[in-house]
C-alpha positions, -999 to 999 in steps of 0.1 A, spaced: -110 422 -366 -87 422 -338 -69 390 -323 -97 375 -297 -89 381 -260 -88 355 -238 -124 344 -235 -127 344 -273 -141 382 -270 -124 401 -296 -102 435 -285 -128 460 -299 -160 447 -283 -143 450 -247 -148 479 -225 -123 508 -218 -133 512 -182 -151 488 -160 -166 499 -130 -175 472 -99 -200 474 -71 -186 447 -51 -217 436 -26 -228 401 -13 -197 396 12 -221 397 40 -246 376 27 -221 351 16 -205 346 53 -237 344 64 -247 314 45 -213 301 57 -221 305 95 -188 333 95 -189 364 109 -197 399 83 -159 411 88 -146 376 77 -171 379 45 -153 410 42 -121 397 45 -126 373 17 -142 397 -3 -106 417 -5 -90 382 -12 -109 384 -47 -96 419 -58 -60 407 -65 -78 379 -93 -103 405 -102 -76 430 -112 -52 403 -130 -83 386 -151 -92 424 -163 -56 429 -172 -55 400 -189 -82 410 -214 -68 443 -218 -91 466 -194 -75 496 -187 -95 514 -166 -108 497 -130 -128 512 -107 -138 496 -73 -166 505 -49 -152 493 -14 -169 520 5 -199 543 5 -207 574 26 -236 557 37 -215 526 50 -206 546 81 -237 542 97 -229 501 96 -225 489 132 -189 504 149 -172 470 152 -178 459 114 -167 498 104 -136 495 122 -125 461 108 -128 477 72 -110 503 79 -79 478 95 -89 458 63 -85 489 42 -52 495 56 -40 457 58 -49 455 19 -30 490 9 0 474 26 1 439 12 -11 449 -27 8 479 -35 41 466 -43 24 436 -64 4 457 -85 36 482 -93 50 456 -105 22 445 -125 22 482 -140 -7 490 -123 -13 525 -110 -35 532 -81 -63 557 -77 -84 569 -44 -118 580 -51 -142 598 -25 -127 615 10 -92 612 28 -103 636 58 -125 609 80 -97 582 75 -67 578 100 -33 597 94 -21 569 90 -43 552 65 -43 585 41 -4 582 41 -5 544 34 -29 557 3 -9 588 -8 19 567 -9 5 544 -24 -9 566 -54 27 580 -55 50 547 -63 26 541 -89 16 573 -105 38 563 -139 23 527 -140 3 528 -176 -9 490 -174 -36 493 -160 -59 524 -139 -70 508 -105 -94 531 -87 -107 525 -52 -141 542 -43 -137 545 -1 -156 570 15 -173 578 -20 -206 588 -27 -222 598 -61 -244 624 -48 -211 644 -25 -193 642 -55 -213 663 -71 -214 687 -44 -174 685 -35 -175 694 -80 -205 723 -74 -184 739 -44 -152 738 -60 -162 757 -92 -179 783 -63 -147 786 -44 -129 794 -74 -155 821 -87 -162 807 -119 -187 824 -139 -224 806 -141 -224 808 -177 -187 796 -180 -197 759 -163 -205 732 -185 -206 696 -189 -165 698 -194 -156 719 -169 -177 701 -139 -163 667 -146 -126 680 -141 -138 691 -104 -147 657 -98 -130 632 -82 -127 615 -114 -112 639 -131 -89 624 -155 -111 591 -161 -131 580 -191 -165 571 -181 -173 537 -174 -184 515 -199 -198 487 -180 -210 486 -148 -214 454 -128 -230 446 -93 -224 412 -81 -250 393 -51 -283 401 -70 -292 435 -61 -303 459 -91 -295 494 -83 -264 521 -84 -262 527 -45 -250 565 -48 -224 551 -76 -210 571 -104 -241 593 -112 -228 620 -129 -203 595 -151 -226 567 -155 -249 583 -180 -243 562 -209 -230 526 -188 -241 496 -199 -253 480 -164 -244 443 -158 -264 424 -129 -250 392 -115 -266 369 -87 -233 361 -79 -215 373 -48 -186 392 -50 -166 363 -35 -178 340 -57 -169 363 -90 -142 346 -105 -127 339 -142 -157 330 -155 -182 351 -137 -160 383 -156 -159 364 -188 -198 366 -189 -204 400 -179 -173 412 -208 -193 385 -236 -228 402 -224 -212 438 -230 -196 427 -265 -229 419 -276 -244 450 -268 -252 483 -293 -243 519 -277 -261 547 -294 -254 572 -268 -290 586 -274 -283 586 -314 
């Protein structure tokens, strides 16, 4: 047996990729008399410690869910603030997680985002394309179900035989081509479903629910959800 990762969890009971759907930042400034967008705020304040504890233990795949398809249908204001959020965060994180080896990823669609927030990402995905520490995916403008589709019309476009298509070959059309599939999956604040998040690749995920809002999920909040994943048996349907 491998040398224990911090936690006491040894190496080869942790997951390759972990996969977050970050909720309860509302909820949580709401309890706190603050406005949503300052729930929000904090919320992005977490994602520095979340990606440091993960690398600590050796994760090397992360994927964040910072913004569904759905999501623009939230009021103007609050969609606005994300997006300056979005773009504040790029800005201020970038250069901290290159030099933490860290190399960034952008899931979903760049088309409904500012010209100038899609630069901030592409060049963001550039500086750290090498990085090999650590895979750091962002999920904005995302949505399980377009995935698919975006996958389904890009084999079409390309005139790939019917019979030619299989599991294989749709998963390199989609926008996480290039990914393992997520091991774990954790949603913080309580709620107990996917929310249009990694259908096709969640298949075989182990699904970890915590009460906990996301701005409240610190050190030891992760340590539980890796020791409840270590303890688990995948069969992958054998």
């Amino acid at each position: 047996m491998t040398e224990p990762k911090p936690g006491g969890i040894p190496a080869e009971s942790l997951p390759t990729h972990v996969a977050i759907i970050m909720d309860g930042n509302a909820r949580w400034a709401g309890r706190r008399n603050l406005t949503r967008l300052q729930g929000h705020r904090t919320g992005t304040e977490n994602v520095r410690r979340v990606v440091e504890t993960f690398a600590n233990y050796g994760i090397k795949y992360l994927t964040l869910y910072a913004f569904s398809t759905e999501n623009w249908k939230r009021p103007e204001g609050e969609v606005k603030g994300l997006l300056r959020l979005l773009n504040r965060v790029i800005r201020k994180e970038t250069n901290a997680l290159h030099k933490k080896g860290v190399r960034i990823r952008h899931l979903g669609r760049l088309d409904r985002l500012s010209e100038k927030v899609q630069q901030e990402i592409e060049n963001a995905i550039e500086l750290t394309k090498d990085n090999t520490t650590m895979t750091l995916s962002i999920a904005f403008d995302y949505g399980g179900r377009a995935e698919i589709v975006y996958a389904a019309r890009s084999l079409v476009r390309q005139g790939v035989p019917a019979d030619q298509i299989d599991e294989k070959l749709f998963s390199a059309h989609l926008y996480s081509n290039g990914l393992p599939d997520p091991d774990l999956i954790i949603r913080t604040a309580g709620e107990m479903r996917l929310s249009n998040f990694l259908l096709w690749q969640c298949a075989y995920s182990e699904f970890y629910f915590t009460p906990v809002p996301w701005p409240e999920f610190d050190e030891e909040e992760m340590r539980k959800a890796l020791l409840a994943y270590s303890k688990r048996e995948r069969k992958f349907g054998g």
